[in-house]
Structure formats: C-alpha cells, structure tokens
N, C-alpha and C positions, 0 to 999 in steps of 0.2 A: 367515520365520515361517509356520507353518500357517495358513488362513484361518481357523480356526475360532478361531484367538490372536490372531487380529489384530480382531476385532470391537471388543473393549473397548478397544484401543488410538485406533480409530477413531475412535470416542463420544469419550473423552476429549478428545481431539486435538482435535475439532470443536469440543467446548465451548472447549476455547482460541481456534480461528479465529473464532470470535463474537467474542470477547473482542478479539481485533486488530483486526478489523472495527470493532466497535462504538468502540475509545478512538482507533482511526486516524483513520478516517473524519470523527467529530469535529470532525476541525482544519477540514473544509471549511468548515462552520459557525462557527467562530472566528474566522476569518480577518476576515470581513466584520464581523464582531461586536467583536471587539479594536477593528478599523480606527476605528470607531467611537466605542467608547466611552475607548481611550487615544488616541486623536487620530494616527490614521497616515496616510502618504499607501502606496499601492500596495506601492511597493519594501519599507518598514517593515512592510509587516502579512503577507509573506512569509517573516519572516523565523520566524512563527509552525512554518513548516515548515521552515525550515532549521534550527532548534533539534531538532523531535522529530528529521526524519531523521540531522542527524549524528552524533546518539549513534551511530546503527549503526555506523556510519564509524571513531568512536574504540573504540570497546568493544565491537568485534566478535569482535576476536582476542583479547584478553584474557577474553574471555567462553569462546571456545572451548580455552582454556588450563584454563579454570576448569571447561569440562565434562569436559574428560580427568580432570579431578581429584575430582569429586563426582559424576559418571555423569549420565546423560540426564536422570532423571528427579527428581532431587533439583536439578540445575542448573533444571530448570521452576519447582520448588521455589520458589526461592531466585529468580526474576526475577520471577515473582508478589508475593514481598514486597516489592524494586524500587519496585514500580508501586503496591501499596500506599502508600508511603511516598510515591510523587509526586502519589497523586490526592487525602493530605492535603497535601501543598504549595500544591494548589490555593486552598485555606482563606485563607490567609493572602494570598494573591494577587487573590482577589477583593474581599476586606476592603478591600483597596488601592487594589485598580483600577491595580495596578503592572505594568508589562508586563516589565519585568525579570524578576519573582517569575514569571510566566505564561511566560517563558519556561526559566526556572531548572526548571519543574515538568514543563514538558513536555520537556526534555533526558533530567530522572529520569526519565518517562517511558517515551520511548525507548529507555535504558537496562535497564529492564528487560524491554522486549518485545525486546531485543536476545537477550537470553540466550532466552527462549521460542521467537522465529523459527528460532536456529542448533539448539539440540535439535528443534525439533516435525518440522521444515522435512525433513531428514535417514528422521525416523522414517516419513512417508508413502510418501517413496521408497521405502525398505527393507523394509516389512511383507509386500509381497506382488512382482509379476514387475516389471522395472523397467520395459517395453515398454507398460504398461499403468499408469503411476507419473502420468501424467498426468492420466488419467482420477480418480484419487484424489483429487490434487490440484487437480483443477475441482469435485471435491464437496464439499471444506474453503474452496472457495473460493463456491462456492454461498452457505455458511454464513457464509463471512466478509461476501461484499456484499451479503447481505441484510442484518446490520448495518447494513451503508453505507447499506447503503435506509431502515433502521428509524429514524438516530439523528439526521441531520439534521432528517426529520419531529417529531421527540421535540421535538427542539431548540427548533425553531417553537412549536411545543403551549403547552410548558412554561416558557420563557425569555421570548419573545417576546408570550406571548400576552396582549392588549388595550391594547399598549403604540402601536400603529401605527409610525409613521417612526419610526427610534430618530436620523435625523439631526436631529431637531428638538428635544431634550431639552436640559434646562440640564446644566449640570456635575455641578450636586447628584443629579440624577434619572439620570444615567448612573452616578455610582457607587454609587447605589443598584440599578439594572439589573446592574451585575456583581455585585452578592452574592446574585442572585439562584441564582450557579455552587453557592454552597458545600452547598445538601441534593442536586445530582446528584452532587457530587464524595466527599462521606460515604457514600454507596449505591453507590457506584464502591467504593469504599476496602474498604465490607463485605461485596461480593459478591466483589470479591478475594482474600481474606481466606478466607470459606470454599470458594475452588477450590483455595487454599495444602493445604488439608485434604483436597479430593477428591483430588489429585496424588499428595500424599503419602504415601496411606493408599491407593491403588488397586493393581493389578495390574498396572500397567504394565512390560513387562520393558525389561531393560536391552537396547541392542542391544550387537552385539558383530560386530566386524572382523575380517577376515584380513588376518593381516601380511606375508604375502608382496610384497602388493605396496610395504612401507616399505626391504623389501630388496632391490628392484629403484631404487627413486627414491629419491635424500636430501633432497629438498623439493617442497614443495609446487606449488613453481612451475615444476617441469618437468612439469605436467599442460597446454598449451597450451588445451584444451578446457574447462579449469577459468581460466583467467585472461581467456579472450575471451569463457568466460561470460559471468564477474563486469562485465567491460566491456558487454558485453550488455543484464546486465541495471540497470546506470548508466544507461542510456540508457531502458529500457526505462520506470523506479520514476519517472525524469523526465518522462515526456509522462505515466505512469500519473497521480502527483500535478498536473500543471498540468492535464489534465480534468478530475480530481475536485475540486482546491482551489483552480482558478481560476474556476471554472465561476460559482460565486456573487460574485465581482469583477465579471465579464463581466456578468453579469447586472446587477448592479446599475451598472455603467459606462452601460449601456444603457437603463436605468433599467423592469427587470422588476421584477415585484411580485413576494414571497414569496423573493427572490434567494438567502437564507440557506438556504430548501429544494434548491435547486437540484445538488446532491451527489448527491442521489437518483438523479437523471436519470441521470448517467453511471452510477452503482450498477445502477441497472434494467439499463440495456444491459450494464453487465457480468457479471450474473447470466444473462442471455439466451447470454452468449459461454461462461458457463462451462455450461450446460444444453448446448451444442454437444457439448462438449467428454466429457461423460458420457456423453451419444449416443453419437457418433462413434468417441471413440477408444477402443481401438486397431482396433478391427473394421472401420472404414471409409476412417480418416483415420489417418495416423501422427502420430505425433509433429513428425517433421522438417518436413511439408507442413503442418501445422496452424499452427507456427511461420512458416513461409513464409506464409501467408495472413493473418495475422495483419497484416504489416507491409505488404504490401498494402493489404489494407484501411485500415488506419491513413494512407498517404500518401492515398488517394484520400478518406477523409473529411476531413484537414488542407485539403486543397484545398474540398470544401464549405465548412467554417469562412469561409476566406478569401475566396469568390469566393460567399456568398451572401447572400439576405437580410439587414437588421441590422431588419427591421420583421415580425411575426407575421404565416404562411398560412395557407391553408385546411389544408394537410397538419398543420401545428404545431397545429392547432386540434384536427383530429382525437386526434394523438396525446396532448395534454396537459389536453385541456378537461376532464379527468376531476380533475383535480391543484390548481387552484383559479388556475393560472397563464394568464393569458386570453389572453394575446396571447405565446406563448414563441416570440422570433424564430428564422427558420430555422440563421441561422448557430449561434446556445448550441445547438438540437436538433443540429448536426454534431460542436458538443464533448459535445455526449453521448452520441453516436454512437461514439464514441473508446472509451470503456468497451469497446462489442464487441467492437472491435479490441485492443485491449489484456489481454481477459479471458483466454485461451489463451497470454500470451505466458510469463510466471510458472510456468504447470506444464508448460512443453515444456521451458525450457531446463534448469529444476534436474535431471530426471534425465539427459537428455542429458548434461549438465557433471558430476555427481557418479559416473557409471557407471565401474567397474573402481577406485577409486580407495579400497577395501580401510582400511587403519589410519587414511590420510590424511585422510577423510569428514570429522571432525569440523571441522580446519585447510580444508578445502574450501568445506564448509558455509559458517563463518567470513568466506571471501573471498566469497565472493557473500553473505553478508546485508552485506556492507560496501558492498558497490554501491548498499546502500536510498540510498549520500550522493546517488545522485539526484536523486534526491528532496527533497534540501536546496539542493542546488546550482542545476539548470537550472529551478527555480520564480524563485527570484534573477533569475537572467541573464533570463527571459521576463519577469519586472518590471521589471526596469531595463529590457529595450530598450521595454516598452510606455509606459512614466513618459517615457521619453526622447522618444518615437517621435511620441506621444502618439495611434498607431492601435494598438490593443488585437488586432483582428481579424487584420491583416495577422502581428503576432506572433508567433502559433499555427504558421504556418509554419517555426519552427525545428524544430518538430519532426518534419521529414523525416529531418534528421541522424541521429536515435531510428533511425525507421524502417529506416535506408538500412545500421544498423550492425545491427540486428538481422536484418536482409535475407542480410547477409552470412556470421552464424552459421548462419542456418537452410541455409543453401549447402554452407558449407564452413566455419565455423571449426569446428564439430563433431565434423568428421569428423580436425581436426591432432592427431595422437599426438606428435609431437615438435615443437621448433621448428629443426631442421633439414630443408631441403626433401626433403633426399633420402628422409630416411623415411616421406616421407609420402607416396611413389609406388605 
C-alpha cells in the first residue's frame, strides 16, 4: 500500500491494539483477585490464563477459514462482536462469584480476539516494506502495553479501592467484591460495540495476495520458517504471560503490597523494549539481531530472578518509590525486567515468518496466533512446578527453554526454505 493509504489503517489498527492490551492485560489482575475471592490455590487461578489463551489454540484456523470467507475487515467486524458477547458474560459470572462462568467468558473472550489478532496482526506487516514491519509493529505495541500499564492501575483504583486485604473478608463480602466487575464489564461491552461501527464503516481496504506463490506449495506447512515460527513464538507468549501474570502471584507469595498493580511493572519495561524498537529498527538494528538480543537478555534477567534478592534495595527503592510499592524486592524488579526482553520478540518474528508467503498469509497468520496456546500452557506447568516445588523464584528458570528456542530462530530457523537440508545450502 502507499503510505499515504496506509495512515488510516494505522489509527485504526492501533485503536484495536489498545483494545488487546487493555482486555489482555487484565488477566494479570485477575488472577490474584479470582484466587481470592473463588478460593484457588496457585495451580487453579492459572487456569484464569489457560482459558483466555487456548481459545487461540482452538479457533485460530477456523477463524482464518472464516477470514478467506468474509475479508479482513468485516472478519474484525465480527470478533468485535465475539468479545461483545463475552464481556456481557461477565455479568452473570460476577453475580455468582462462579469461576466456571469467569472462565466460560474469558474463552469467548479469547475467541474473539482470536479473529482480531489473525486479520490485524497480517495488515501491519503488509501496509508498508516488510524490512521495516517491525518497527510498526513496536508502535501497536507501544499502544498495546500501555494498556497493560493503564488497566492493572484502573483495576486497583476502582475494584480494590478502600477495601484493604481482600484475604481477610468473609464469604458474603467477597461476593459482594466480585460484583463490583459487572459496571467495568458493561462499559467494556459499549465501547465494543461502537469500535463494531468504527470497523465497519471506515476505510479500511481489503488486503490482497498473490497466488503464485499457492502454486508453487500445496500447504502451508511446507513453509519451515512459518512452523518454527509459530513454535517460536509458543515459547515466546509463555515466558511473555508468566512475567506479566505471574508477577502479581510472586508478589504476593512474597507478600508485596499493591501485588494486583504489579502487571504494570513488566508493561512499563515493555513499552521501554518497544520505544527501542522504533528507534532502532531497521536503520540501526535489524530485525534478525534485535531478535537475537532479545533472548539474551531474557536468559541473563531469568538468572537475576533466580539468584537475587526476595527482600527490597536501594535500586528497587529508586526505581519504584514513585508507584506507592515500598519495598519492591529485587528479584519481581527482574520479572519486570522480562517485559524488555520480551518487548521486540513479537514484532521480529511475525514478519520474518510471514515473508514471501503470497495467498497462504492468512492460513500463516493463523498458525502463529495459534501459538498464543503459550500462554495457556507453560503458565500451568510454571504453577504446578512452583505449588509442587514450593520455591516460586527458582521456577522462573524454565524459562530459558523460551529463550534458548527463540535463540535458535533468530540464528537459523529463519533463514530454512525447506525442510530438506539440501536446500537449504
């Protein structure tokens, strides 16, 4: 597209990544908050995320079946109403104080950020040179984790506030605290609602492939570069979500004040990763080496995590005493650190993995929003071994594995056109 077509695509698009941002994000706040007031122990109030992310997981590709068939922008359409339809499900879930129903809503959810990610996710790539597709995609992502910054704070404000310990409340006064959800989740439902209307009633053009390359490959999964993606970025959505939605576990395992704010922190650092990323690339930093630094970073902060403080410094002090958190021990400042590292990893791989890939993009697309199961997944497995473990800190270190397989795209899976070696000499 011409840049001068692509301005209003941009805007729009962005008001969407708010929008992911802000009902993502969310969950980190949930999490401690469910735990709570439906009575979980650790492993159970993860499962807060294992519900939103596997929607991706199941109805990714049926989703992208669904945008071959109703186009890019009418498929937005249509997962806008999705999410309508989940944030009144909320309603009735807080009424309850049922975690079933809290979970049933955040699936729908899911679902229909499913359909949003696989159209929007594609269009940033595509608007302008792909070489520079990163850079785009750290300024939607600016917009997305300042949500993450905005909603956990919200959350506190609004939910939380004058309530002190919520571990101290009787039964009756906790299900009275959960119906506190249902006037955010009706103002969720109506600012939905009228984006259904900006979507559908904007400019936004349809994109459009060349088919050459469908008659060259019969599926999708002779793109190797698109499957060690999507593996990629499994790895990548899993450390992403256990920084951002364990953060406030840890904190409160620890026993920080304000722990349900604590989401931010990672958000902060990974709006700082994505401000790199505008900078930088393409003029300084490439894509492939941005990605490579990334998982660096990320092992040598896991290691902070693990090998530092569990008690407040003077550095913590500096950095946080503005936030109302007094004493924020060194090691959660390392899972917040994680944000940085994590913030560049999301807009290196997608164009790297969707380039040259012509009619197939949308079924592309598809396979990598399906790896958000991440994010469902290895939050689980990091509860269970910490529940089991019963060291929380030491934990954190699985996520070198993340690290060590993203390490390995930014190297060389990138660069396989086929999965025969010979072709790839």
């Amino acid at each position: 597209m011409a840049s001068k077509t692509s301005v209003m695509p941009m805007v729009i698009i962005g008001v969407l990544f708010f929008i992911f941002g802000f009902v993502t994000w969310l969950n980190g706040s949930l999490i401690p908050f469910l735990k709570v007031i439906c009575n979980l122990n650790e492993f159970q109030a993860l499962f807060v995320t294992f519900a939103f992310y596997i929607a991706y997981t199941v109805m990714a590709l049926p989703m992208a079946y669904l945008l071959e068939k109703t186009g890019y922008k009418n498929g937005m359409a249509l997962g806008l109403a999705v999410m309508v339809a989940a944030a009144l499900l909320f309603i009735p879930a807080a009424m309850s104080a049922s975690f079933i129903l809290f979970l049933i809503a955040l699936f729908t959810l899911g679902t229909g950020l499913t359909v949003l990610q696989t159209a929007s996710n594609p269009y940033i790539v595509c608007i302008g040179d792909i070489k520079s597709a990163a850079m785009r995609i750290s300024i939607m992502g600016l917009i997305n984790k300042s949500a993450g910054v905005i909603v956990p704070l919200l959350f506190s404000a609004f939910i939380l506030s004058g309530i002190g310990s919520i571990e101290d409340l009787s039964s009756e006064a906790k299900e009275a605290l959960a119906s506190k959800l249902i006037t955010p989740y009706i103002i969720m439902a109506a600012v939905l609602s009228g984006l259904i209307a900006l979507v559908k009633f904007s400019s936004l053009p349809e994109l459009e492939f060349s088919k050459e390359t469908q008659e060259e490959k019969k599926s999708i999964f002779e793109f190797p570069r698109v499957i060690l993606g999507a593996v990629a970025l499994f790895f990548y959505v899993g450390i992403e979500v256990i920084a951002g939605d364990t953060i406030g576990l840890y904190g409160q395992y620890l026993g920080v004040e304000n722990y349900t704010a604590l989401t931010s922190f990672t958000m902060i650092f990974m709006v700082l990763g994505y401000l790199v990323g505008v900078v930088f690339i393409p003029k300084y930093l490439s894509q492939e080496k941005a990605l490579l630094l990334s998982s660096v970073f990320g092992v040598l902060f896991l290691f902070g995590v693990a090998a530092s403080s569990t008690q407040g410094s003077t550095i913590s002090e500096i950095l946080w005493g503005w936030s109302g958190v007094r004493t924020l021990p060194d090691t959660v400042t390392f899972v917040a650190l994680l944000g940085f590292a994590n913030a560049l990893v999301w807009p290196t791989i997608w164009p790297l993995a969707l380039e040259g890939l012509g009619g197939y993009t949308a079924k592309g697309s598809a396979l990598l929003i399906m790896a958000i199961a991440g994010g469902a997944i290895l939050p689980l497995i990091f509860g269970k071994i910490a529940q089991t473990s019963g060291d929380m800190q030491s934990t954190y270190l699985i996520g070198i594995v993340c690290y060590a397989f993203i390490l390995f795209y930014a190297l060389k899976g990138h660069k396989i056109s086929s999965w025969r070696s010979s072709d790839n000499l």
